[in-house]
C-alpha positions in Angstrom: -23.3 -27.4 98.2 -22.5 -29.1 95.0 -26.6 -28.8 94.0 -26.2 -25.2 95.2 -23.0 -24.6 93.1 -25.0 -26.4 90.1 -27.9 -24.2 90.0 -25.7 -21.0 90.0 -24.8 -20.9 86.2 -28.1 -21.8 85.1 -29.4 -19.0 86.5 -26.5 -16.7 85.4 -26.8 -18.1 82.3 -30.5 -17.1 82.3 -29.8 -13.7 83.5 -27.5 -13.4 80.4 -29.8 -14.6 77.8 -32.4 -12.7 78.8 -30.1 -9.1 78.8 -29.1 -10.2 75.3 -33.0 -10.5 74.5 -33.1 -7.2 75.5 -30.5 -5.6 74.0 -31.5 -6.9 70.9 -35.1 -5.9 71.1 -34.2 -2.0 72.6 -31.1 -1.8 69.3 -34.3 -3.1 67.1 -37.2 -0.4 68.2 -34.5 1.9 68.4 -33.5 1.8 64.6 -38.0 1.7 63.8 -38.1 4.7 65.9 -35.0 6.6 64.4 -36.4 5.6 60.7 -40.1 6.8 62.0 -38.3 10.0 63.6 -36.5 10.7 60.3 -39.5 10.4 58.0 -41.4 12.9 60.7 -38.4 15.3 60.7 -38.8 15.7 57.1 -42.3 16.1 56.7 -43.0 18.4 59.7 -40.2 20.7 57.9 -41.5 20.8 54.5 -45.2 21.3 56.3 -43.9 23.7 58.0 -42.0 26.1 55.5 -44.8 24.9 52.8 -47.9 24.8 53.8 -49.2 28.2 54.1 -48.0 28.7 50.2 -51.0 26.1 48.9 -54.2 27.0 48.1 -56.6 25.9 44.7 -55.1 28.7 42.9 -51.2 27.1 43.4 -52.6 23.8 42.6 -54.2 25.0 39.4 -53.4 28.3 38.3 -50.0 28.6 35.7 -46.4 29.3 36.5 -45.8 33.1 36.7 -42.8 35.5 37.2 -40.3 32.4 37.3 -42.4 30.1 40.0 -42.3 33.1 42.6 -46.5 33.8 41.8 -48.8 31.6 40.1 -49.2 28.3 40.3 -48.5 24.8 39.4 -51.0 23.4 37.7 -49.4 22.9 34.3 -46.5 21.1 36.3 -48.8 18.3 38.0 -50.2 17.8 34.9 -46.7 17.5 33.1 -46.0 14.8 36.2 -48.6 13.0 35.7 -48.8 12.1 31.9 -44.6 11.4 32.4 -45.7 8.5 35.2 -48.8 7.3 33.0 -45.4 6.8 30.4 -43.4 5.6 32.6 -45.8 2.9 34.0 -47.6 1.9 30.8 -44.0 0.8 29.3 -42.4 -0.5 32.5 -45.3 -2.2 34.1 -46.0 -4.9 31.1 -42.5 -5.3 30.3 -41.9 -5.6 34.0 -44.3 -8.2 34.3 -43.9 -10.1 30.9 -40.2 -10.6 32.0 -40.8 -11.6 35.3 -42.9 -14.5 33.9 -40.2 -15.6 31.7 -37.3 -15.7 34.0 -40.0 -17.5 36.5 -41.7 -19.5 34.5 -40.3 -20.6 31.4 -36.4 -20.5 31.9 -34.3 -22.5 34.4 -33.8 -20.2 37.2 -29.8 -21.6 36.7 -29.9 -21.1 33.7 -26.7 -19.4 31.4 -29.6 -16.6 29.8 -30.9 -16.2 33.3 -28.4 -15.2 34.8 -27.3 -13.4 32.4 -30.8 -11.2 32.3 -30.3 -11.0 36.4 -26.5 -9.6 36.0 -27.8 -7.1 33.2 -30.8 -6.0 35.9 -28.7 -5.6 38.7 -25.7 -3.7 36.8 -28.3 -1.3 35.3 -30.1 -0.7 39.1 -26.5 1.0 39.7 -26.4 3.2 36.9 -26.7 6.7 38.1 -29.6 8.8 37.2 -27.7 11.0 35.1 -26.3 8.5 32.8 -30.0 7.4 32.2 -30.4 11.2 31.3 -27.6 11.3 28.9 -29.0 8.0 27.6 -32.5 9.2 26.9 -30.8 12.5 25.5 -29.0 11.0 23.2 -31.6 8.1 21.8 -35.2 8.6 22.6 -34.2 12.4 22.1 -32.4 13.0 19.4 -31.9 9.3 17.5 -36.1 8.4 17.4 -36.5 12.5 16.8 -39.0 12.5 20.1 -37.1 16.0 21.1 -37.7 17.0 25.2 -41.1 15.6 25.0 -43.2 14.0 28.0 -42.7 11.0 25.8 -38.7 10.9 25.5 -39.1 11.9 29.7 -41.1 8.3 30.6 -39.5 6.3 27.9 -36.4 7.4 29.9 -37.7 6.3 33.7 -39.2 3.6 32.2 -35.3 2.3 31.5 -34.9 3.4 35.2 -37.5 1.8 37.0 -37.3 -1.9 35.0 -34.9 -3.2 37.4 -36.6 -2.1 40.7 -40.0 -3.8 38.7 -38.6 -7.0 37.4 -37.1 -7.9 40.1 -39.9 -7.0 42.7 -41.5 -9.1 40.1 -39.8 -12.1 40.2 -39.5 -12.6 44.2 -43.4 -11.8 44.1 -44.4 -14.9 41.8 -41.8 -17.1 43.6 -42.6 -16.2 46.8 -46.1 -18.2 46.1 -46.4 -21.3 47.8 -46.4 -24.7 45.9 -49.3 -25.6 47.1 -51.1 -23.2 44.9 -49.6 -24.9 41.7 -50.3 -27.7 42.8 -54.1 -27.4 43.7 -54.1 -25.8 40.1 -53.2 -29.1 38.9 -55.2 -30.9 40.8 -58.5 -29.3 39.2 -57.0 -29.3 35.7 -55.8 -26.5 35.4 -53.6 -25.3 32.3 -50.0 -23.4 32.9 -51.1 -20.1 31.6 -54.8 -20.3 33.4 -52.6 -21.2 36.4 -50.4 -18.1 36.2 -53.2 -15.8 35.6 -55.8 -17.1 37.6 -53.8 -18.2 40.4 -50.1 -16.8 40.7 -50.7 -13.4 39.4 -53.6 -12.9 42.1 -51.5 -14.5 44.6 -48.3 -12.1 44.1 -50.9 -8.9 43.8 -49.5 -7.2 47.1 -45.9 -7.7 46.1 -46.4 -6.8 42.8 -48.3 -3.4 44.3 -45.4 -3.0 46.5 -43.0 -2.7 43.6 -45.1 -0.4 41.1 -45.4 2.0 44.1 -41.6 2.0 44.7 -41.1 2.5 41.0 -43.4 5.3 41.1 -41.6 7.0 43.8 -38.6 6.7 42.5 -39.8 8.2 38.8 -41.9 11.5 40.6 -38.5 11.9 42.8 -36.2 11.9 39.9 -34.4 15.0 38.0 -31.6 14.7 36.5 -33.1 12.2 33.7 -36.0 14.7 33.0 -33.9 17.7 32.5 -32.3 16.1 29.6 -35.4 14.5 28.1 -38.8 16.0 29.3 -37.6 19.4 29.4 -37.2 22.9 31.4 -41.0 24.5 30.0 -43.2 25.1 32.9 -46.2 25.5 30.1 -49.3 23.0 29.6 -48.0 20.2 27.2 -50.9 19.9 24.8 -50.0 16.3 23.6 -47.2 13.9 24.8 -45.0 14.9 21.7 -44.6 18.4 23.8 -42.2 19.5 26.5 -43.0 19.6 29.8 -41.7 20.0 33.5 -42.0 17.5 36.3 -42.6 18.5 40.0 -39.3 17.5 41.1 -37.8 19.5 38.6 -39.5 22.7 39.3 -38.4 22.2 43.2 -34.9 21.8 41.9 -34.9 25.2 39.6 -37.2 27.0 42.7 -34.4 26.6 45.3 -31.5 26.6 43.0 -31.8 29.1 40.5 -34.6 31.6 41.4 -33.7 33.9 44.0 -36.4 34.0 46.6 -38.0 30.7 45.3 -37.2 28.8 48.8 -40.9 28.9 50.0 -42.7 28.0 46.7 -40.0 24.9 46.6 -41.4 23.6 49.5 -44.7 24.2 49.0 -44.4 22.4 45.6 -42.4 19.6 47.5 -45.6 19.0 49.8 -48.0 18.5 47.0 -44.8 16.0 46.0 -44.9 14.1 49.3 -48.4 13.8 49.2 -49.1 12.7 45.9 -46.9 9.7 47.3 -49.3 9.6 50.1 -51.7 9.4 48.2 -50.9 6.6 45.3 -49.7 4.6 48.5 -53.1 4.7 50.6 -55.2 4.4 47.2 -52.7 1.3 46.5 -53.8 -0.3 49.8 -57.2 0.4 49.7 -57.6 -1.1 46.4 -55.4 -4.3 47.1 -57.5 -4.2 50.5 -61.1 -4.1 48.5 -59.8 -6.8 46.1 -59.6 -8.9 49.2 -55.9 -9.0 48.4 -54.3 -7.1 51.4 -53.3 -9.9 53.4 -51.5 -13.1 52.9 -51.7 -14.7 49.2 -54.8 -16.7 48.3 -55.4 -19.0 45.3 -57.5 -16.3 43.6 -58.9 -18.8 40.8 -59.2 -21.8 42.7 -62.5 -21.2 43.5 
C-alpha cells in the first residue's frame, strides 16, 4: 500500500506538468495563428477591394481628376526618392553611432546613457510632432520649402531610433569568440569591426533598415507638413512631392468616390514592402549571410 500510495502523486504530478505543457504550447500557436490570421485579414481585403483597379497604366500613367482616373506613377516615384533620403541620412548616422556607443564608450557610461535616454524618449515622439518639426526647421529655417528633401530629412529624425538601436543589439549580439579570433590573427580594432563584426551583425542590421523602411513608406502625417500635397513628377529633390501613403490618406478622406483607387494604391503599398523584404533576404541569403553570424574576415 504505502509503495502504491507513493507512486500516486508522481504520476499526478506528471499528468499536471504535462497539461501545463500543453496549455502553454496551444496559448502559444494560438497568438502565431491569430497574428498570421490578422496579417491575412488585411491583405485579402485590400486585394480584394484593390486589385481589379491596377494595371501598367495606374502604375505609370499621372494623377487625373483628383486620383479618381489616371494613375500613380508620379507618386511611386515621389516615394521612392523620399526613402533613398531617408535611408542615405539615417543609415550611416545609424550605423556610425551604433559603433560609438558599442565600441568606443563604456556601455555604463554617463554620455551613454545619456545618448540611450535621448533615443528612447525620441522613439515616443508622435509622428506629428516630427511633422511640425520638419515644418518648422528643414522647412522653413534651412529654406528647403515642401521638398522631397525636407520630407526624408524629416523620417530620417524618425527612423534613427528604431536604426541605432537595432544597431547596437546587432554588433553586441556577436559572440566573443569572433573578437577574439581577430586578435588572435593580428588583427587591428577597426579591420576587426569591419571585417568581422559588421559581417557578422549583417542580418540584424537588415532586419532594422527594413523596419525603418516600413515605418517611413507607412507614414503621413510628417510628409504633409514637409514633402507636400502635389501629386506632379518632382523634377529634382528641391521639388514637392507626394508619398503613397499620403495619396491613400487624401483618396479615402477627402475625394468623394476615391475608396477603390485608395486601396488599389494601398496594394502597390503592401507590396513594395513585400518586395524590399524578400529582395532583403535574398541578398543577405546570396551573401552567405542568412543564417547564423560568421567571422566574415577571418578567412
Amino acid at each position: 500500500m504505502s509503495s502504491t500510495q507513493s507512486v500516486k502523486p508522481t504520476r499526478s504530478g506528471q499528468s499536471t506538468h504535462t497539461i501545463r505543457e500543453l496549455t502553454a504550447a496551444f496559448s502559444i500557436w494560438l497568438a502565431a495563428g491569430l497574428v498570421m490570421a490578422i496579417l491575412a485579414w488585411i491583405l485579402i481585403d485590400i486585394s480584394i477591394r484593390g486589385l481589379s483597379q491596377i494595371n501598367l497604366s495606374f502604375l505609370i500613367d499621372d494623377v487625373t481628376d483628383a486620383g479618381r482616373s489616371g494613375g500613380i506613377g508620379p507618386i511611386i516615384l515621389s516615394t521612392i526618392l523620399i526613402l533613398f533620403v531617408t535611408l542615405s541620412v539615417s543609415v550611416p548616422l545609424s550605423i556610425a553611432t551604433a559603433i560609438a556607443l558599442t565600441e568606443q564608450l563604456n556601455s555604463e557610461s554617463l554620455l551613454a546613457r545619456y545618448v540611450r535616454r535621448c533615443l528612447d524618449i525620441l522613439a515616443g515622439v508622435p509622428s506629428i510632432v516630427f511633422g511640425l518639426f520638419g515644418n518648422a526647421f528643414f522647412t522653413i529655417t534651412l529654406g528647403l520649402g515642401y521638398s522631397i528633401l525636407s520630407g526624408g530629412l524629416t523620417l530620417s529624425c524618425m527612423v534613427l531610433p528604431i536604426l541605432i538601436r537595432t544597431a547596437e543589439q546587432a554588433i553586441n549580439s556577436v559572440p566573443l569568440e569572433h573578437r577574439h579570433a581577430a586578435a588572435a590573427l593580428g588583427m587591428s580594432r577597426s579591420t576587426t569591426l569591419f571585417r568581422v563584426i559588421l559581417p557578422a551583425a549583417a542580418p540584424a542590421l537588415a532586419a532594422g533598415i527594413v523596419l525603418s523602411i516600413g515605418r517611413a513608406l507607412a507614414e503621413t502625417a510628417a510628409l504633409i507638413f514637409t514633402s507636400g500635397y502635389v501629386a506632379r513628377t518632382p523634377e529634382s529633390l528641391f521639388d514637392s512631392g507626394r508619398s503613397l501613403s499620403v495619396h491613400i490618406y487624401d483618396l479615402a478622406m477627402n475625394v468623394p468616390n476615391g475608396g477603390a483607387r485608395a486601396y488599389a494604391a494601398a496594394c502597390v503599398l503592401v507590396a513594395m514592402l513585400l518586395v524590399i523584404n524578400e529582395t532583403t533576404a535574398l541578398l543577405l541569403k546570396f551573401a552567405g549571410l542568412g543564417s547564423t553570424p560568421h567571422a566574415g574576415g577571418c578567412r
